[in-house]
Structures are given as C-alpha cells and as structure tokens.
VEXDREN-2710 file (C-alpha; in Angstrom, 1 decimal):
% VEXDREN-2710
k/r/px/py/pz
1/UNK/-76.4/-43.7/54.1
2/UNK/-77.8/-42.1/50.8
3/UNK/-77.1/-39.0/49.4
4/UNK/-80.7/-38.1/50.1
5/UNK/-80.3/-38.9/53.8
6/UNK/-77.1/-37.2/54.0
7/UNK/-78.3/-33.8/52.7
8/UNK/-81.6/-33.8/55.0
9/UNK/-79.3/-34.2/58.4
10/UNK/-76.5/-31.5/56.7
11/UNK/-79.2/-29.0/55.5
12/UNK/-78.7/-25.9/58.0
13/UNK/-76.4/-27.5/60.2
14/UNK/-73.4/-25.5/60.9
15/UNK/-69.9/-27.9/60.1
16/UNK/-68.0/-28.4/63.2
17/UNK/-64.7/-27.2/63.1
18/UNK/-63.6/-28.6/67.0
19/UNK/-64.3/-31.7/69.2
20/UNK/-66.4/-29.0/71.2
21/UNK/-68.4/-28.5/68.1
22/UNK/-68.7/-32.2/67.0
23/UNK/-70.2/-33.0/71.0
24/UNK/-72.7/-30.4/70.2
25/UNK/-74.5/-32.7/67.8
26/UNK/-74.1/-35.5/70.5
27/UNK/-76.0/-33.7/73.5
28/UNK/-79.6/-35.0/72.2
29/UNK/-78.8/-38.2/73.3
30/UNK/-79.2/-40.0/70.2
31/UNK/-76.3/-43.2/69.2
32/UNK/-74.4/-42.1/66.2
33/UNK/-71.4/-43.8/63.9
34/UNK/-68.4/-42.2/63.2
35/UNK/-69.8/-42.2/59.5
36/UNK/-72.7/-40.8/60.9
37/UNK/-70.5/-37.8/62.1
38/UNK/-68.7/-37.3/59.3
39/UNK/-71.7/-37.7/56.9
40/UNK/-73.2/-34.3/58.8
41/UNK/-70.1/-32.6/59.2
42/UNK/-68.4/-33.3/55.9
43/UNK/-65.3/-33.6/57.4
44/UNK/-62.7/-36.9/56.6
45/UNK/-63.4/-40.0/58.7
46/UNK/-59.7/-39.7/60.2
47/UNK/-60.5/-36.2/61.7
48/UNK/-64.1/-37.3/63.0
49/UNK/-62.3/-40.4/64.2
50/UNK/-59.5/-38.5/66.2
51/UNK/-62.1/-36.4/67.9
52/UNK/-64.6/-38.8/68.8
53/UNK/-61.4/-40.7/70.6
54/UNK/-61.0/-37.5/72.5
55/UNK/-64.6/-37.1/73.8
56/UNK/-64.5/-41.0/74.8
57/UNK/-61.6/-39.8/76.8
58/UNK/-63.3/-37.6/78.4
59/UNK/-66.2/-40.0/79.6
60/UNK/-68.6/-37.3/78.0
61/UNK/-69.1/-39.6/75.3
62/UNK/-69.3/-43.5/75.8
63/UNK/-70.2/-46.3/73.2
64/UNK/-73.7/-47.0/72.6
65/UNK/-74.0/-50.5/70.8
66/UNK/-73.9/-51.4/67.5
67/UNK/-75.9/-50.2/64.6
68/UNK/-77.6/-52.4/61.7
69/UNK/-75.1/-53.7/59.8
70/UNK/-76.0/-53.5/56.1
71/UNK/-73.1/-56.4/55.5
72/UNK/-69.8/-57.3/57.2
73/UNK/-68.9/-56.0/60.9
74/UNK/-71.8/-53.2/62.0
75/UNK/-70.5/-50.3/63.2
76/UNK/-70.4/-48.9/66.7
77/UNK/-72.5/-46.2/68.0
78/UNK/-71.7/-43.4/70.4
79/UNK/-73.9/-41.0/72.2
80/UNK/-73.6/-38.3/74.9
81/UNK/-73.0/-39.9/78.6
82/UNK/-74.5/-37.1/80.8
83/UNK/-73.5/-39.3/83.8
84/UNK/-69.7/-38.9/83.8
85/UNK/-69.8/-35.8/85.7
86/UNK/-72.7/-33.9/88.3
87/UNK/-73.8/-30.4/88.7
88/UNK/-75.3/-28.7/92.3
89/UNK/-78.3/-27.0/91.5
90/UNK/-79.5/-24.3/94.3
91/UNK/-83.2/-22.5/94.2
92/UNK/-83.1/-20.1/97.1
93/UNK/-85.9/-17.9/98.5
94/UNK/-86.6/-15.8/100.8
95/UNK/-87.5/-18.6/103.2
96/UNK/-86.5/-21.7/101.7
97/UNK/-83.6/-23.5/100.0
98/UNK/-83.7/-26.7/97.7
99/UNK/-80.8/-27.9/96.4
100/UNK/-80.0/-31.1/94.3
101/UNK/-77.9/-32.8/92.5
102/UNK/-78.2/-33.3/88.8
103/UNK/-76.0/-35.2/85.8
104/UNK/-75.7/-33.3/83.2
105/UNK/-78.7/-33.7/81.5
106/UNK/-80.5/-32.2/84.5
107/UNK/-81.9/-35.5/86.2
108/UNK/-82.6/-35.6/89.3
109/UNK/-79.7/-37.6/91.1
110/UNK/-80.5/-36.7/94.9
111/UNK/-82.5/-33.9/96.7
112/UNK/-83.1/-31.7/99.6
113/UNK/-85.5/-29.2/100.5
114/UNK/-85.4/-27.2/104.0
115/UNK/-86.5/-24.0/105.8
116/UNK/-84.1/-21.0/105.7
117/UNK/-84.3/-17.7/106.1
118/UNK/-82.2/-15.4/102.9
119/UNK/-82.8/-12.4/105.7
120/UNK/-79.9/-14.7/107.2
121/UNK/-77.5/-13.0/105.0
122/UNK/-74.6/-14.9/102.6
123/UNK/-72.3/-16.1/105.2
124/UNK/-74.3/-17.9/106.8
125/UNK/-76.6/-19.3/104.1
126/UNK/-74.0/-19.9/101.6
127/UNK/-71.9/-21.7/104.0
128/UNK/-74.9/-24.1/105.2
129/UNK/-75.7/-24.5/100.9
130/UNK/-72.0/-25.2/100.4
131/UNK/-72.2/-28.1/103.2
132/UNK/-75.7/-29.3/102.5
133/UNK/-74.3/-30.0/98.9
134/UNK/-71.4/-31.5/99.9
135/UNK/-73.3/-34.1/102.0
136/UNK/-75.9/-34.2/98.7
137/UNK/-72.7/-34.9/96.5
138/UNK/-71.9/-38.0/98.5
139/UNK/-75.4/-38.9/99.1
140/UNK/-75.7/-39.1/95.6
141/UNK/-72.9/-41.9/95.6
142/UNK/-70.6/-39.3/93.3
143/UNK/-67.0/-38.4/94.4
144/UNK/-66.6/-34.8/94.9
145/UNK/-64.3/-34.7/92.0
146/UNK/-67.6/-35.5/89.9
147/UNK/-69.2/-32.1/90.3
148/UNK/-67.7/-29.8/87.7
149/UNK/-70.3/-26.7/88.5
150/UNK/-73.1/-25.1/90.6
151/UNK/-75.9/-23.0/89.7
152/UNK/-77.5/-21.1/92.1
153/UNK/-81.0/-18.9/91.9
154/UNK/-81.5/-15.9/93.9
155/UNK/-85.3/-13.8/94.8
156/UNK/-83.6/-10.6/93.7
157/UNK/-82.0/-8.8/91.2
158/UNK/-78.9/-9.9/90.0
159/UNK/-75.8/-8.9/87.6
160/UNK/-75.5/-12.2/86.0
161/UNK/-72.0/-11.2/84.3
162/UNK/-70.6/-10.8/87.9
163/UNK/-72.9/-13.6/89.9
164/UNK/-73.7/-10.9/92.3
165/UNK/-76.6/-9.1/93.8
166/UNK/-77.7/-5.4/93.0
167/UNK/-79.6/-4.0/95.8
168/UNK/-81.5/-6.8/96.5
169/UNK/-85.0/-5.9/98.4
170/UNK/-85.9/-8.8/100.3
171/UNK/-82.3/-10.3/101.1
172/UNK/-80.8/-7.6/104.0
173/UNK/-76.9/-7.7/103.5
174/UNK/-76.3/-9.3/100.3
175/UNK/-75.8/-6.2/97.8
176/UNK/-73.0/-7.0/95.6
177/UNK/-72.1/-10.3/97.8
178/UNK/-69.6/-12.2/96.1
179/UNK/-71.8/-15.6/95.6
180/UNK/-69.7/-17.0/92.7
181/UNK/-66.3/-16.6/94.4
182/UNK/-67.7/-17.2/98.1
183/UNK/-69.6/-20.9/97.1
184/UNK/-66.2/-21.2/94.6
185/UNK/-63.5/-21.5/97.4
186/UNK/-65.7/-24.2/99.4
187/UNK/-66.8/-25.8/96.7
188/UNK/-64.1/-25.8/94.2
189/UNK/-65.6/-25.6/90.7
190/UNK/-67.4/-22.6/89.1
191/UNK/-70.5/-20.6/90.2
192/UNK/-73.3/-19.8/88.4
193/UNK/-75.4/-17.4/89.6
194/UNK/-79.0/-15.4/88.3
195/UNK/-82.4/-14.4/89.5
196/UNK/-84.6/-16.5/90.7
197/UNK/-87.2/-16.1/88.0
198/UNK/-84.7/-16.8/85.2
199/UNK/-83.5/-19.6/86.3
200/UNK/-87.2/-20.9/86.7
201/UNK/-87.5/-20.2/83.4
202/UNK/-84.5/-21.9/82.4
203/UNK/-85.8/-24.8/84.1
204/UNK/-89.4/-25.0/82.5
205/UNK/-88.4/-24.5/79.1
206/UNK/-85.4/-27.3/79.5
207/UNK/-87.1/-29.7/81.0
208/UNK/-90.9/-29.4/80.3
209/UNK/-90.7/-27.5/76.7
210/UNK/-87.6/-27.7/74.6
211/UNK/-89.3/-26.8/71.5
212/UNK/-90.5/-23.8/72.8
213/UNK/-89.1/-21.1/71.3
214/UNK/-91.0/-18.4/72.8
215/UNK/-92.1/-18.6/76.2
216/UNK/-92.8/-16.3/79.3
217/UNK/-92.6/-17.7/83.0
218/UNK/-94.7/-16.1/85.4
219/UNK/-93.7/-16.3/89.1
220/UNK/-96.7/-15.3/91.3
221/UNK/-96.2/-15.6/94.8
222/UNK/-95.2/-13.0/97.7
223/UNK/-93.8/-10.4/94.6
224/UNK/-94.4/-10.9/90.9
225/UNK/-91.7/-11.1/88.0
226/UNK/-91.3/-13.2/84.8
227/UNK/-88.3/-14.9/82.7
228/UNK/-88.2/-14.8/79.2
229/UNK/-86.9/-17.0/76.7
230/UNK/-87.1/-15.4/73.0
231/UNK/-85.3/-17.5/70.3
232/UNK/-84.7/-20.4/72.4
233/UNK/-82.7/-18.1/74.9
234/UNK/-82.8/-16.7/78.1
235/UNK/-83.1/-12.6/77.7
236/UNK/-81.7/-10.7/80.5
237/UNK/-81.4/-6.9/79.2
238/UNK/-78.8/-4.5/79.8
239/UNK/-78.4/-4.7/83.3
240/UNK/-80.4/-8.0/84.2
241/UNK/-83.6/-6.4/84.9
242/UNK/-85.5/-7.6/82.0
243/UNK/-88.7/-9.3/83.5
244/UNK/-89.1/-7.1/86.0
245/UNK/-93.2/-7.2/86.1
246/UNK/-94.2/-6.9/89.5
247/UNK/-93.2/-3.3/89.2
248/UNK/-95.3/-2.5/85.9
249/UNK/-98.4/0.1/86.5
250/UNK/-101.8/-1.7/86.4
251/UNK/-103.6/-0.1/83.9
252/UNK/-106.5/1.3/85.8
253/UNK/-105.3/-0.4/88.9
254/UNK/-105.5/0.9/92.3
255/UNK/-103.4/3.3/93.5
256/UNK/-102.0/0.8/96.5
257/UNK/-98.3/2.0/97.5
258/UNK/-95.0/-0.3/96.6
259/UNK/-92.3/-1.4/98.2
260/UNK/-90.5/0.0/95.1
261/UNK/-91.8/3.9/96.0
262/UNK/-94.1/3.7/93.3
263/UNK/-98.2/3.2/93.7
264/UNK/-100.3/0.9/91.5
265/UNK/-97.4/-1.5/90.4
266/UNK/-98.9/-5.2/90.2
267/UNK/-96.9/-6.7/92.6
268/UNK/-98.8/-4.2/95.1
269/UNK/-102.2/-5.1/93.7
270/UNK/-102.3/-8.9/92.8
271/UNK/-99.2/-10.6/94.2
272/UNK/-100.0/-13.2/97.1
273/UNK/-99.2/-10.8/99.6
274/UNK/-101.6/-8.4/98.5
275/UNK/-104.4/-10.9/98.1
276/UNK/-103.5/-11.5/101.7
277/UNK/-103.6/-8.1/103.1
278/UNK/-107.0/-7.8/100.8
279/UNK/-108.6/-10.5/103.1
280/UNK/-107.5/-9.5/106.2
281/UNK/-109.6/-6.0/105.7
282/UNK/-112.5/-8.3/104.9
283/UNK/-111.8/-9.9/108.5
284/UNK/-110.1/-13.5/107.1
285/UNK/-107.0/-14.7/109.1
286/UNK/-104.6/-15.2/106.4
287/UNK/-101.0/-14.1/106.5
288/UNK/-99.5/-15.7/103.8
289/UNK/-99.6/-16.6/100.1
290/UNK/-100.1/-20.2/101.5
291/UNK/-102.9/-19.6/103.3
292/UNK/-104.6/-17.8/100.2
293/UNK/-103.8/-21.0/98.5
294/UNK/-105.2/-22.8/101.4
295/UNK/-108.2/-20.6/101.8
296/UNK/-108.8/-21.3/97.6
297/UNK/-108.8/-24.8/98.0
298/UNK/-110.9/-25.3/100.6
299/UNK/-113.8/-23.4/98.8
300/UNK/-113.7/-19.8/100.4
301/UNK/-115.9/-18.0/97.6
302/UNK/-114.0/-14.5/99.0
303/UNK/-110.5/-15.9/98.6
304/UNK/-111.4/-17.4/94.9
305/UNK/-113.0/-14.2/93.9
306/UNK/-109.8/-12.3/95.1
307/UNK/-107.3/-15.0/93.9
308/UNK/-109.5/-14.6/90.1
309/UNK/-109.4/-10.5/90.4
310/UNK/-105.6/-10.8/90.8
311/UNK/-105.3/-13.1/87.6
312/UNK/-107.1/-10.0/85.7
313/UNK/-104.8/-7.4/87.5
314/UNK/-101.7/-9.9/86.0
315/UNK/-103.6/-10.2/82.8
316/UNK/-103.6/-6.5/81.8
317/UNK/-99.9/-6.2/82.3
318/UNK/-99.3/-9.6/80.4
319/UNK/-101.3/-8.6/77.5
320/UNK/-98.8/-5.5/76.8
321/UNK/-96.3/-8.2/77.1
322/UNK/-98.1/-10.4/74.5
323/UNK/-98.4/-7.8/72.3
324/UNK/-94.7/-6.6/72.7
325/UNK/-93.1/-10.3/72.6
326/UNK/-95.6/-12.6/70.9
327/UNK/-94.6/-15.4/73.4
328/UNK/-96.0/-18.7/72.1
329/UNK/-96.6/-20.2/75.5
330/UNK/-96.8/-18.3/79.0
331/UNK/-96.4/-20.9/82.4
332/UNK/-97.7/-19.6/85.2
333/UNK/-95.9/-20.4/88.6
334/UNK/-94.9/-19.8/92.5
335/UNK/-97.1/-20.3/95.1
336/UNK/-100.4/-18.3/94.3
337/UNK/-100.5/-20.7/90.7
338/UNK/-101.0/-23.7/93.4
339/UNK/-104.6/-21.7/93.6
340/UNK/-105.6/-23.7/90.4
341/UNK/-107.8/-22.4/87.9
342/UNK/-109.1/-18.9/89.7
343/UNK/-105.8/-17.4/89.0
344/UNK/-105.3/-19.0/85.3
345/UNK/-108.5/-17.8/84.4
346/UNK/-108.5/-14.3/85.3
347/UNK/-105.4/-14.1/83.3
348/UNK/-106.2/-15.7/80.4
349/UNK/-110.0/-13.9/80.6
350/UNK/-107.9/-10.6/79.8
351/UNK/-105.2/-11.8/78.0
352/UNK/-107.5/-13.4/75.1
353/UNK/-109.5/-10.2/75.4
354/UNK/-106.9/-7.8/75.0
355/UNK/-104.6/-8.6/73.0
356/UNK/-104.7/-8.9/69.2
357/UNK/-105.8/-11.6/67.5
358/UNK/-102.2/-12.4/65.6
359/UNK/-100.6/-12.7/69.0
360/UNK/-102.7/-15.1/70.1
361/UNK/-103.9/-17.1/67.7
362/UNK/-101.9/-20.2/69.1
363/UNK/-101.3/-18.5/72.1
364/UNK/-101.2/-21.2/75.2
365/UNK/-101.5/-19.9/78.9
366/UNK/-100.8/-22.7/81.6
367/UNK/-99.3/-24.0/84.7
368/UNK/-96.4/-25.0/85.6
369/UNK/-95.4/-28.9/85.3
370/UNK/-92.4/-28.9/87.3
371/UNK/-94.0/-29.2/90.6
372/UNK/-91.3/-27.1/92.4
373/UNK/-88.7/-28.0/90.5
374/UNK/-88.5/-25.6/88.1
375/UNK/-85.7/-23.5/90.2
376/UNK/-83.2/-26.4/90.5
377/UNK/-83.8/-27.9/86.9
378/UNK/-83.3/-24.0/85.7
379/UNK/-80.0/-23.8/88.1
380/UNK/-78.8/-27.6/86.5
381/UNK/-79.6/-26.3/83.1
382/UNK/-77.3/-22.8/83.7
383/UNK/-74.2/-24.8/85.0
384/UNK/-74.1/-27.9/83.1
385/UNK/-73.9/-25.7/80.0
386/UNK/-71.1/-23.5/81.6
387/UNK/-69.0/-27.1/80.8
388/UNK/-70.7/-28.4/78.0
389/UNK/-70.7/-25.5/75.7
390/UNK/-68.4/-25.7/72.6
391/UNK/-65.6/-23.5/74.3
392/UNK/-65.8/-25.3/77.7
393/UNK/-65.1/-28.7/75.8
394/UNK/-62.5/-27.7/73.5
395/UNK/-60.4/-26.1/76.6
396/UNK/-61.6/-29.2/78.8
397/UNK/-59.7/-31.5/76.0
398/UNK/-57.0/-28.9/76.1
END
C-alpha cells in the first residue's frame, strides 16, 4: 500500500485502541488484511494480529479469501460475519405484531406477521411474542443460543433508558410495564425497547438510507408522530418525547378536540382516523384508516380530496419542522402513506411553499421503501448494536 493510500483511509479516522474498536472498521462488510488494519490504525502488526485472532474467535469475524498478491504468498482477508449470531426484532401495534428474525446486519432470516390486540395488555402479549420468537428462532434453523438480543417497538411513549412505557394512550395496562425484564427472563438475552416511530426510523435510515444524515420519518396512520435522525443518530429528547407531532397545533386548523385534551392538534385533524370520521359525516362507510386507503385507491374523488387536505394539514406542521431541523430527506409512512400520491402531495404542496428556500433546496419528501418493514428492520438495527458496539465487544472478548 502507498503512503498516499495509507493517508486517504487514516485521514479522520479515529485510531482504535481495543478489539471492540478495530471490529468497528470491520462492520461495512468489506475483506481487509491485517496490513490493511494496521495501515489505518497505525498500530504494530503484532497488536492488530492479536486482536484480529480474538474477533475470529468470536465468529464475528471469519476469513474472506485472499487478496492480490503483489509477489510471494497473498495475504488473507477478513471481513465482518454478521451470521454468527441472530437478533428478534418485534414491531407491535395496536392491533398487530410482526416479528422476525434478523443476523446482524439486519437481513431478513425468517418472519411472521399476525393479528393482536396491544388492548390485550403485557402478559399476555409479551408472553405470546416471547413464544412466537422462540418458534421463529428455530424456524430460522438457529439454535437459541444464537440470538444474543431483541428489539422491540411499541405505539406509545416510551422511557427508552428503562424499556418501559409512560402512560401509554392506546395500550390499557402497560404504564411503566417492565418489557425489558419481562421478554428477558423468557428469552434470555437483553431487551431493547423504544417507540414505535423511532424504531421505524431506525429501520429506514439503516436499511434504505445510510448516508442520510438528516432525515425525518413520518408515521401517518390511526395517530401521527415522527422519528428523527440528526447527525446520523436517533434523537429522543429529555424524556423520549421528541417527535411527538400528532399533538402539534395546526396552524389555522380546526378546532376538532384531541384525545390528548387539547383542540386542533394534527393528529385530530389529518390522521387516518380523522379522515375517517370526516367521511362518515359526508355519509361514506368507512371506519378505518384502511378503508380510507381503500376508498383512495379505488378512485373515490371525496376520499382523495380528503386524504390530499390531510397531507396540507401535515405539511404546515412539517414545515416548522423543516425550518427548525433542516432534515435532508423526510419518508413518509403507516397506513394512510399506502394512499399514494394524494397524501405526498399535499405535504410537499406546503412544505415547498412554506418553508425557506435554504431548507429546501435539496430537500426530498417521499415514501417509504420498506414495505412494512421498517418497524422490524428499525428493532434489528437497535439490538444488534446493543452487542456490536465497541463496549459490547471488548466485554464480549472479556
């Protein structure tokens, strides 16, 4: 390697002082040498040597074939082997639960998807998640000593440094539930645990955009809320309420009262559910953010035009956003974003219009690619880095 190649892969790149440090420059994937290592790290061969030993060891790291030899024996490569061990992702709602199982780079290993109610409370759904992934564990021909951690999104708010709900409107019983410690003792291995929205987030930006620094996530479907990632990071706030949307005022909205005790929040004016009871006083039979979607797609002109006023209602509270964040790329998702383009272009009508020029210069507004996913992908993505971070490895290798 030449100095000149050495310097471009060393320039900003902190020098790992750790085998958890050294897998960090592992977990893109991409076959390295042990000169390779030390040329970025600057540390001695023997000590890059010793610590790539320990990964293999691990089955984190396994050999990759042989690089171009430039004379004499070519060297082997190594690269990260997100197959030695599985995560349980879980994406609950309030009437649903999909669960899969995931190596550690968040594919897809096995999947499930099934009706049930989060009204249920946590005994009963967490003990029907804990055996559903079980049986999803050994569908996925792993042995249960293969999954190292779960993550698990919930449609409420949540205190992510705890795991556990905080007065949780939609899920009856589950304030404060110990989720972490109750899916811990059946399962074994740590718990993960955030809101719903987050974790959708986590999921879009890790698997759809990873070069997205900025970037809001939208969830539009029976209530309204938003993850944000800022700086490559998820942002929850000071007590994990950071997102919280649905309960913005609508600037010059309607005065419609909130589940929250407030009137004119956007979730009251333009989430699925208020599209829905919007119809009904027109005299459609819809009950349901589905059946909006349903009613949109089969070419009702009164659901499109109320599923488009909705994406303005969203796209006055979004522009503050904008302005506030300067978000590079906003996903739109949840059920009323199946709508299509009526909702996307209500938003971006206002959003575009609204907001300053700077902010959205390269400004992209879209919808989601992960075709339901994004919840489990986003649950994968939280507890495979629970093990894979930097501390996790170096007490992992103890």
């Amino acid at each position: 390697m030449t100095d000149r190649m050495t310097e471009e892969l060393t320039r900003g790149v902190p020098r790992p002082t750790g085998a958890g440090e050294l897998f960090q420059l592992l977990r893109d994937g991409r076959p390295r040498t042990r000169a390779d290592l030390a040329a970025v790290t600057g540390q001695a061969r023997s000590t890059v040597a010793a610590r790539v030993d320990l990964l293999l060891s691990s089955g984190l790291v396994a050999p990759a074939g042989e690089a171009a030899s430039t004379g004499g024996r070519p060297p082997v490569t190594f690269a990260f082997n997100p197959r030695a061990r599985a995560v349980l992702a879980v994406d609950l709602g309030a009437t649903h639960a999909r669960l899969a199982v995931t190596d550690l780079a968040g594919q897809v290993l096995v999947e499930h998807h099934q009706p049930l109610a989060i009204a249920e409370g946590p005994d009963v759904v967490l003990d029907r998640v804990a055996r559903v992934g079980t049986e999803l564990v050994r569908e996925a021909g792993r042995e249960p000593t293969d999954l190292v951690s779960v993550g698990v999104g919930l449609p409420g708010p949540v205190d992510h440094g705890t795991g556990r709900p905080t007065n949780p409107p939609i899920m009856p019983g589950w304030d404060d539930a110990d989720v972490p410690g109750h899916l811990g003792r059946l399962l074994g291995v740590p718990v993960l645990v955030d809101n719903d929205v987050n974790v959708m987030a986590l999921g879009e930006h890790a698997s759809t955009y990873p070069e997205v620094d900025h970037l809001l996530f939208i969830k539009v479907a029976t209530g309204i809320g938003a993850g944000i990632i800022s700086d490559g990071q998820i942002r929850r706030g000071a007590q994990g309420a950071a997102g919280d949307l649905g309960h913005i005022a609508v600037p010059g909205g309607r005065d419609l009262p909130c589940r929250c005790g407030n009137t004119g929040c956007l979730e009251a004016v333009a989430s699925g559910s208020a599209i829905a009871t919007a119809l009904r006083s027109e005299g459609l039979e819809v009950a349901s953010s589905s059946e909006v979607v349903a009613l949109v797609r089969a070419g009702n002109l009164a659901a499109s035009r109320a599923v488009r006023e909705a994406g303005r209602d969203i796209g006055g509270v979004l522009a503050a956003c904008v302005s506030l964040l300067n978000p590079s790329l906003i996903v739109v998702g949840g059920v009323v974003a199946e709508a299509g383009e009526h909702l996307l272009a209500g938003i971006r009508e206002v959003v575009y219009r609204r907001s300053l020029p700077l902010a959205t210069q390269h400004l992209r507004i879209v919808t989601t690619r992960t075709k339901g996913r994004a919840g489990v992908l986003g649950a994968s993505a939280m507890a495979a880095e629970h093990v894979l971070s930097s501390a996790a490895i170096d007490a992992s290798l103890g």
